[in-house]
C-alpha positions as semicolon CSV with decimal commas, in nm:
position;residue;x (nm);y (nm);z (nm)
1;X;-2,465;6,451;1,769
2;X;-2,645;6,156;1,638
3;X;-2,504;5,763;1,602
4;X;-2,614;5,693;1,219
5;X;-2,665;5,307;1,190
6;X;-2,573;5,221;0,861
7;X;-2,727;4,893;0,687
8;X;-2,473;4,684;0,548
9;X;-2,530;4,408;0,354
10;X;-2,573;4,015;0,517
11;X;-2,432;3,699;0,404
12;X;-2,750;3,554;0,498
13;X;-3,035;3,833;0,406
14;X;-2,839;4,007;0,140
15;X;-2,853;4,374;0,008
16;X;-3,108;4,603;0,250
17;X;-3,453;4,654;0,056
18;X;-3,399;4,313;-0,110
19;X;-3,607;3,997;-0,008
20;X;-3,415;3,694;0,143
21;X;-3,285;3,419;-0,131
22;X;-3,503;3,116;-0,017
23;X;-3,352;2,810;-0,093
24;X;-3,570;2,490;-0,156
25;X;-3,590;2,228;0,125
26;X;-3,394;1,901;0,084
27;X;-3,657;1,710;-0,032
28;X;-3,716;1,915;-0,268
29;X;-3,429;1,933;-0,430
30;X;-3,389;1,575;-0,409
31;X;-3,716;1,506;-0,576
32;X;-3,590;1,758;-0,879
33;X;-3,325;1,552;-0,931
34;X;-3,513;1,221;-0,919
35;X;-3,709;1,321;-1,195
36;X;-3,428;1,485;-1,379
37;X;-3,230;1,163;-1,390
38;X;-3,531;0,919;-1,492
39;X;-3,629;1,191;-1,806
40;X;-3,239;1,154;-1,905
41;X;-3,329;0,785;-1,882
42;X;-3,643;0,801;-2,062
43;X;-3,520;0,972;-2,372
44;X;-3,206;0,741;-2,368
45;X;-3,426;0,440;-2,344
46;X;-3,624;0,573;-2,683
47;X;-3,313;0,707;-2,848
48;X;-3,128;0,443;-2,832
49;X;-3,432;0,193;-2,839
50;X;-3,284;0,047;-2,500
51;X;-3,642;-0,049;-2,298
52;X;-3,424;-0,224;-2,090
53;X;-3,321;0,093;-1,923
54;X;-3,623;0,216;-1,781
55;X;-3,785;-0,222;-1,739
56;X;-3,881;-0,354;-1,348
57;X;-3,664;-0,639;-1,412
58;X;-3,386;-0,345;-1,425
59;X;-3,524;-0,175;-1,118
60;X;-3,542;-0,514;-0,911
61;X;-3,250;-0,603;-0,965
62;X;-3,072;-0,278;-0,868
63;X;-3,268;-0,245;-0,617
64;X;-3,131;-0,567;-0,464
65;X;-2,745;-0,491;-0,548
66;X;-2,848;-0,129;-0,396
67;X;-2,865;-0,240;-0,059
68;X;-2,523;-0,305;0,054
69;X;-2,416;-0,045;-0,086
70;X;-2,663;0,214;0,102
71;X;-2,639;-0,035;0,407
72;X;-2,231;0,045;0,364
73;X;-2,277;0,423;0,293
74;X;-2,470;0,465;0,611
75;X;-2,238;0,268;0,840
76;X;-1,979;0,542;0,713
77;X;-2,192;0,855;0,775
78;X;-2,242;0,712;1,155
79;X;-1,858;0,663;1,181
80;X;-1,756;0,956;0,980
81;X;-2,015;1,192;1,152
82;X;-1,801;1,110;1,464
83;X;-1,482;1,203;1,341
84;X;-1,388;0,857;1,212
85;X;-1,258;0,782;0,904
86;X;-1,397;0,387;0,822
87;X;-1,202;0,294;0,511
88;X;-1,281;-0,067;0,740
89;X;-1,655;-0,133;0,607
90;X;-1,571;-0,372;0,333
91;X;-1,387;-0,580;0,611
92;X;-1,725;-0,561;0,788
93;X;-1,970;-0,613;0,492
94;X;-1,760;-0,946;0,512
95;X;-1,759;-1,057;0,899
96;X;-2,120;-1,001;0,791
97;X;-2,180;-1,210;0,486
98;X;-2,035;-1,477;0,712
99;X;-2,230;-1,356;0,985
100;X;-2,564;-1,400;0,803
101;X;-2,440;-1,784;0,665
102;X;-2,364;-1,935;0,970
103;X;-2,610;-1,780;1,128
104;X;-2,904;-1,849;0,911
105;X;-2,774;-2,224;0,876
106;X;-2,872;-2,278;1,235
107;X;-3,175;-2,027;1,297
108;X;-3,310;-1,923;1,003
109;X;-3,272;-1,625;0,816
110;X;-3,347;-1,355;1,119
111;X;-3,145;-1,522;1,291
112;X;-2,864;-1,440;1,003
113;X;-2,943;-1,108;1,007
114;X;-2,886;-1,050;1,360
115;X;-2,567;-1,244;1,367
116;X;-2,440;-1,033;1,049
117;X;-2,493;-0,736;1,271
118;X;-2,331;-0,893;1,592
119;X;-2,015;-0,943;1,354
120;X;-2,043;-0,649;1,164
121;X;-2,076;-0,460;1,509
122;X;-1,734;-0,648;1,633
123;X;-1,547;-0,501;1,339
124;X;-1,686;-0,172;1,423
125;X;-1,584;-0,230;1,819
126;X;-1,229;-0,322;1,689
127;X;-1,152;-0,003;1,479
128;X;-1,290;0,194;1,753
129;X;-1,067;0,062;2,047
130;X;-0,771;0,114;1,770
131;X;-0,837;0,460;1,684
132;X;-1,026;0,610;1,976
133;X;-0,827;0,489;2,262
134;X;-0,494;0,354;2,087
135;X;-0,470;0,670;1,860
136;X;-0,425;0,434;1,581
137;X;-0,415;0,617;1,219
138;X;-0,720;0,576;1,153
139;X;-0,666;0,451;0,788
140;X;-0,426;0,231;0,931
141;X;-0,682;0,045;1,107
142;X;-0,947;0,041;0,845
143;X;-0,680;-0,104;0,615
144;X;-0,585;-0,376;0,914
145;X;-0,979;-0,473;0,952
146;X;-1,027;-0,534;0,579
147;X;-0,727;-0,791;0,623
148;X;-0,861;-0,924;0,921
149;X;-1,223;-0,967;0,810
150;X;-1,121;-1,150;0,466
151;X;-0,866;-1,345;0,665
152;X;-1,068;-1,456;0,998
153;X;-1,382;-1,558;0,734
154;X;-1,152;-1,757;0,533
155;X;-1,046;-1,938;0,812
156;X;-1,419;-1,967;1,026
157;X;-1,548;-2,124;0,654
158;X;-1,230;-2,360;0,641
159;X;-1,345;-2,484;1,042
160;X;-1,683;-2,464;1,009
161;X;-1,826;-2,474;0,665
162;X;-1,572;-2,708;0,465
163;X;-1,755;-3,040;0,642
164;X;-2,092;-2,971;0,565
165;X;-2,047;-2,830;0,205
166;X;-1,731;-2,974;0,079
167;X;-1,611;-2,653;-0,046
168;X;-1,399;-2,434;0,232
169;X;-1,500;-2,114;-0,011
170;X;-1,897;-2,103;0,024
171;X;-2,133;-2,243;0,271
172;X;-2,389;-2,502;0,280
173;X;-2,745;-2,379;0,097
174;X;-2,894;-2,114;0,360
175;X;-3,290;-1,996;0,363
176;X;-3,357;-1,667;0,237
177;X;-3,604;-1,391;0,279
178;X;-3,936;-1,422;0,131
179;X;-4,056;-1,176;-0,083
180;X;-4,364;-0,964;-0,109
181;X;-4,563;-0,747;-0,411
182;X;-4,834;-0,486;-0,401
183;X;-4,994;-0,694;-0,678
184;X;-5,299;-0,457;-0,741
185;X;-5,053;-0,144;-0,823
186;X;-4,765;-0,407;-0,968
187;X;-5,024;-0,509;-1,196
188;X;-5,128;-0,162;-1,317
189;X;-4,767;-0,032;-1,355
190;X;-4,741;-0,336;-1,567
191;X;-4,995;-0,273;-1,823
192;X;-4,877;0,108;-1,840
193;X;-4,507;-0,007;-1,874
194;X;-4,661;-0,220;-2,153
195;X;-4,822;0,015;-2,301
196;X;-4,533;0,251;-2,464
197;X;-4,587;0,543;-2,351
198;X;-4,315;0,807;-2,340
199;X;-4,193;0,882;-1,982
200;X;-4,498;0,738;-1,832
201;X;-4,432;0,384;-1,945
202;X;-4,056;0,430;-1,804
203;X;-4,163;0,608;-1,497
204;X;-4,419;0,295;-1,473
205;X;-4,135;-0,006;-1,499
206;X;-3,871;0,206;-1,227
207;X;-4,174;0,206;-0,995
208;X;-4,311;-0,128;-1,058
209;X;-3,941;-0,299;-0,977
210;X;-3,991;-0,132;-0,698
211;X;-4,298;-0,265;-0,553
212;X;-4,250;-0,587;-0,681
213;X;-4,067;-0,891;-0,505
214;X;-3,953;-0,698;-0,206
215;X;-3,809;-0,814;0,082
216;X;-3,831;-0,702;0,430
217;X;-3,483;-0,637;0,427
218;X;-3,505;-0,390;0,158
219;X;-3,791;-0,233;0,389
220;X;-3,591;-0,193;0,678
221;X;-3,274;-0,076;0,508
222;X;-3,489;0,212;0,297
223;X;-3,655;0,302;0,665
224;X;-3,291;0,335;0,843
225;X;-3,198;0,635;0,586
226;X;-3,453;0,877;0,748
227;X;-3,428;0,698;1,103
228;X;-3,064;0,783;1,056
229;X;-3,145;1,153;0,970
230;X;-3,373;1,172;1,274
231;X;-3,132;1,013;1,539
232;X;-2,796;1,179;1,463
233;X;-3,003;1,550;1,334
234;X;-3,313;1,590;1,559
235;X;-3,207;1,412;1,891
236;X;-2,977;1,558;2,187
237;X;-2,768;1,213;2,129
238;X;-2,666;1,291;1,727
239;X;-2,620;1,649;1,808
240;X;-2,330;1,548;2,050
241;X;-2,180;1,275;1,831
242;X;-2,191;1,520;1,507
243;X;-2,047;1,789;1,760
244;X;-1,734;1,522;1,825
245;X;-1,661;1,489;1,447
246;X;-1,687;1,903;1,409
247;X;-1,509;1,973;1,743
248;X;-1,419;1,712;1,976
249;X;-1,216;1,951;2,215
250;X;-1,548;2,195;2,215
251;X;-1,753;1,941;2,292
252;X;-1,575;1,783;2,556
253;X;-1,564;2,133;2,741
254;X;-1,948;2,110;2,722
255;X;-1,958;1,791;2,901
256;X;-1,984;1,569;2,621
257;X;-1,799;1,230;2,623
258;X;-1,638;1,244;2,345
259;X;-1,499;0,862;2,393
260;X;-1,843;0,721;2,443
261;X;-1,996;0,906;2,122
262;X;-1,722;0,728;1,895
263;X;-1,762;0,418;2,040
264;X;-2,121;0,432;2,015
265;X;-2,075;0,553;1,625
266;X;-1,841;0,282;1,512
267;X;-2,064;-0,007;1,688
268;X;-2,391;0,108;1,497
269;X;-2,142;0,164;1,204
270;X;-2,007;-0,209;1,196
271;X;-2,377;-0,325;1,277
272;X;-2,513;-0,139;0,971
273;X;-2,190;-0,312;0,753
274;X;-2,268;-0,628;0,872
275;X;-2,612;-0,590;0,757
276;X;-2,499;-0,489;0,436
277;X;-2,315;-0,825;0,392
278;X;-2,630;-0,975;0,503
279;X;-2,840;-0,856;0,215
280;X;-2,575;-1,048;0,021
281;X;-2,698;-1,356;0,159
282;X;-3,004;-1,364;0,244
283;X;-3,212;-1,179;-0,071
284;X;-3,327;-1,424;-0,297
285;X;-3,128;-1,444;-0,613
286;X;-2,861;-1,423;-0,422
287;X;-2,546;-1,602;-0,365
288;X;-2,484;-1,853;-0,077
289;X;-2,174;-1,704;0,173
290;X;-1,936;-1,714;-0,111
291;X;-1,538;-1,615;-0,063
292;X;-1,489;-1,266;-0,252
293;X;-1,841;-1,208;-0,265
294;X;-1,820;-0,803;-0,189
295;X;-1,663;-0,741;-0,489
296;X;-1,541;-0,380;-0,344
297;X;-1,882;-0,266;-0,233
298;X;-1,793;-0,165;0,122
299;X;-1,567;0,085;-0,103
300;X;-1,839;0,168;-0,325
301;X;-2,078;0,254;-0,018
302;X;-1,801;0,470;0,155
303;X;-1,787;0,657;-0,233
304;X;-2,205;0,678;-0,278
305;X;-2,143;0,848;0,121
306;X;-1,877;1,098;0,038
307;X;-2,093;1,153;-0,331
308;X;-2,363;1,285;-0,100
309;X;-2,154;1,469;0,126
310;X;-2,177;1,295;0,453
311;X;-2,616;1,345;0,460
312;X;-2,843;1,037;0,468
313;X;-3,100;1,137;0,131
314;X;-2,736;1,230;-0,077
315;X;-2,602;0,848;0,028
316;X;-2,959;0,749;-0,070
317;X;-2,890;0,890;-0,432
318;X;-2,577;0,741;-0,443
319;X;-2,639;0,415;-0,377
320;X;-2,922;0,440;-0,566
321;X;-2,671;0,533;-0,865
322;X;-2,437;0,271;-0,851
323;X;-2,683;-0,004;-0,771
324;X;-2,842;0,065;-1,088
325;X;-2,549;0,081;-1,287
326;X;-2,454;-0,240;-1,137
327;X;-2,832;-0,360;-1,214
328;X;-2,803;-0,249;-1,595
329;X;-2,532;-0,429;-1,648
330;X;-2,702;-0,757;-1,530
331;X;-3,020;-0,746;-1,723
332;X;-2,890;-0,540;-2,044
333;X;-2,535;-0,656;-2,086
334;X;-2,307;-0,461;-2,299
335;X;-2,546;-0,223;-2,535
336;X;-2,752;-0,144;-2,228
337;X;-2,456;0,052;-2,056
338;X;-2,377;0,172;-2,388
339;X;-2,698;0,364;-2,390
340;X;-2,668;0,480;-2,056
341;X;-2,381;0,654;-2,222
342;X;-2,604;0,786;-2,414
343;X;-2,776;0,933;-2,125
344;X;-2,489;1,070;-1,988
345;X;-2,431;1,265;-2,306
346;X;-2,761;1,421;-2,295
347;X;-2,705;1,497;-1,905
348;X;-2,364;1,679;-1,958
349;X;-2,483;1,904;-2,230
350;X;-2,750;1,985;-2,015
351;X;-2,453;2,070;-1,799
352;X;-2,332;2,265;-2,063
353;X;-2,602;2,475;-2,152
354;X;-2,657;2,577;-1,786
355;X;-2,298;2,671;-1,755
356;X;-2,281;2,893;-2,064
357;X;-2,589;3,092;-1,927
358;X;-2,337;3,081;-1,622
359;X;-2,066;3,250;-1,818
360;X;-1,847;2,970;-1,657
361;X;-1,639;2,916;-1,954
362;X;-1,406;2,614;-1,778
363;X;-1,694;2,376;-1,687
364;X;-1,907;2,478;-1,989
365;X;-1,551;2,355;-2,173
366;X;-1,513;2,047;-1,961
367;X;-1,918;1,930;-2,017
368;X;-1,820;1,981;-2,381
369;X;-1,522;1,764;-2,361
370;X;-1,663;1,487;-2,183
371;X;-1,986;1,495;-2,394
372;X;-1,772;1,443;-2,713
373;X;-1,608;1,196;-2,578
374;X;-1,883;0,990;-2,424
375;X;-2,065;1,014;-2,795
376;X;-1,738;0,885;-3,002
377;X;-1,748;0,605;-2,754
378;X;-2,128;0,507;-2,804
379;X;-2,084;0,604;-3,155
380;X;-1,748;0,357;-3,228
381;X;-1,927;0,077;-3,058
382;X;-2,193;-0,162;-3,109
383;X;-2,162;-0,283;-2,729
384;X;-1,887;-0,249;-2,468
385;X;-1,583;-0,566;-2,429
386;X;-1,710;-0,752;-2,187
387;X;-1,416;-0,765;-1,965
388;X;-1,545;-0,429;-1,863
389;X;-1,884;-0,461;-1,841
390;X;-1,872;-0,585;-1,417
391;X;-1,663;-0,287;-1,351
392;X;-1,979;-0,050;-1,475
393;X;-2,023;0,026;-1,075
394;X;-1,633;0,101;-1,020
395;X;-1,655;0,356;-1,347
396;X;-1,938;0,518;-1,250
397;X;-1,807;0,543;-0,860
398;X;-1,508;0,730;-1,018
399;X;-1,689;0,947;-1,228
400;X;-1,888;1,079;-0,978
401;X;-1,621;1,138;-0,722
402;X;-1,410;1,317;-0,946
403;X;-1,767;1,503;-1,081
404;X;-1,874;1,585;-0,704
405;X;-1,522;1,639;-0,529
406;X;-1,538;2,049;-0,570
407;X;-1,902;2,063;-0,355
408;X;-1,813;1,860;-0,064
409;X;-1,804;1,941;0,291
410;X;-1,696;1,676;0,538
411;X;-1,668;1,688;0,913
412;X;-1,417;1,941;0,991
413;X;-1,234;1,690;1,279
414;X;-1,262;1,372;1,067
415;X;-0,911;1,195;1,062
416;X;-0,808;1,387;1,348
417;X;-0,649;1,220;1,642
418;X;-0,794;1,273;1,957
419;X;-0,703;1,235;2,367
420;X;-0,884;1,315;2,647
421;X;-0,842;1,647;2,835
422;X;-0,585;1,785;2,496
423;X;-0,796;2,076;2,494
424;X;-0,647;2,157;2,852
């Protein structure tokens, strides 16, 4: 008698007979939806005669408010990737707006930056001896160093800044980052964003903003999202601190310290904060170190971080998303968000269409719904009340959670409390 092997199918290979599915690389994917979202923007911009939309002046500008958001986002993918919730960063995007003041005030601005970090990195050092060897909850702590950072900054700027400026809210005028342009290609984007021409002209002015009047701030931060991907997925070091946010009692049993790894995490996470809070400092066009300054956007970064499910390029995306809401709102007011509405109407019966080919009959329904909706409210309205117009950021940031909550996968571990040897 003969053993007959018979094929089965594979969750990975599929069916016998039948090629592989081949999926596209991240990049990939990431550059599909790049140039998905600026042709929503382009035909928004024309149909609702909105230039604004797709202008540099637009892209600057979010490109500056983008930063500590993605600076925030990325401090919570170190922490989180650890097993570490950090509801904490906002406290440390302020220890490290007045970080950067003080700091700058006496050495200049790189000087600010590094002492944002150094009190960004305390913040982080606090939650960690709290949660990792206290046991702290861990939004417990986070909660307790958003206190403590608005708190101990209200009280350095009453000791230290009140004599020189007057004011114990803000600090004395500190220098700020120059800026630099690629003024051959900012120059030729500017003609062709001149000249009018559909989806070239707008793919022209996103570029142009930015390329033009960048700082080396912005540099660096843009050049930590891949660094970030490279140190915590292609080194022996990130595979053992993702390893304690996925399994801290496995890893420990492979020699791993789990302790050190979550240390290590919430230090670069605070660092990364505090620069954050520096970028609201030290860009130009920027405010001074002024009391309330964050205006929620360590919360905001932790959202943009969750929106792209705990991976550097998703953060990237949605930071870039709610900086450029928050941008639009700046340099187009009212009517400007109003046709980004506009936009989104186009986007979700895009949605829609896609879902019917589906045959998912709830979501197609749901696109439908919110598409309706979104129209009556750009069709009702001239421009939006302007007591709502700063909160564009906050809208969007629940949108998108609420839109993205049924595709995420975090750490499996995060949250979880964790002693040494429990595994035992």
């Amino acid at each position: 008698m003969t053993n007959t092997v018979i094929d089965s199918p594979s969750p990975v290979t599929g069916p016998p007979g039948r090629a592989p599915k081949r999926r596209l690389p991240g990049w990939a994917r990431a550059a599909l939806w790049a140039a998905a979202a600026v042709g929503v923007v382009s035909i928004a911009s024309y149909a609702t005669d909105m230039p604004v939309l797709t202008s540099s002046n637009t892209a600057n500008t979010a490109l500056r408010l983008a930063l500590p958001i993605l600076l925030a986002a990325l401090g919570g993918l170190w922490a989180e990737r650890a097993g570490v919730i950090n509801i904490g960063l906002e406290g440390m995007l302020i220890l490290g707006t007045w970080g950067a003041a003080w700091g700058a005030y006496h050495g200049g601005v790189w000087a600010g930056l590094l002492a944002a970090i150094v009190f960004g990195a305390l913040g982080g050092l606090l939650h960690a001896v709290a949660t990792v060897t206290f046991n702290v909850n861990h939004i417990v702590s986070g909660v307790a160093i958003n206190l403590l950072g608005l708190g101990l900054t209200k009280y350095l700027a009453n000791l230290i800044f009140e004599p020189i400026s007057g004011n114990p809210r803000q600090s004395p005028p500190v220098p700020k980052f120059d800026t630099y342009s690629a003024t051959f290609l900012s120059d030729w984007l500017g003609d062709l964003e001149d000249a009018q021409r559909v989806v070239l002209s707008d793919v022209a002015g996103l570029l142009r903003g930015l390329v033009t009047q960048v700082t080396p701030l912005a540099m660096l931060a843009v050049l930590l999202v891949p660094l970030s991907y490279l140190v915590l997925w292609r080194t022996r070091f990130g595979l053992r601190l993702r390893s304690c946010g996925e399994n801290p009692v496995a890893a420990e049993s492979l020699g791993v310290n789990v302790y050190l790894h979550k240390y290590s995490a919430l230090v670069v996470s605070g660092g990364l904060a505090g620069m954050g809070g520096a970028s609201l400092v030290l860009l130009p066009g920027g405010a001074d170190y002024l009391e309330g300054q964050t205006n929620g956007r360590g919360f905001i970064g932790l959202a943009a971080m969750i929106f792209g499910n705990w991976r550097p390029g998703g953060l990237l995306g949605g930071a870039a998303l709610f900086g450029y809401a928050d941008g639009l709102q700046l340099s187009g007011g009212g009517e400007a968000v109003l046709g980004l509405l506009y936009g989104v109407v186009i986007l979700l019966l895009v949605i829609l269409v896609v879902q019917v080919v589906r045959r998912k009959w709830v979501p197609a329904l749901l696109a439908a719904a919110g598409a309706g909706i979104l129209y009556y409210v750009y069709w009702a309205n001239d421009e939006l009340p302007r007591d709502l117009i700063p909160y564009t950021a906050h809208f969007v940031t629940l949108i998108v959670l609420a839109v993205s909550a049924q595709n995420l996968r975090p750490p499996r571990s995060i949250g979880r409390q964790y002693r040494r040897g429990e595994g035992d």
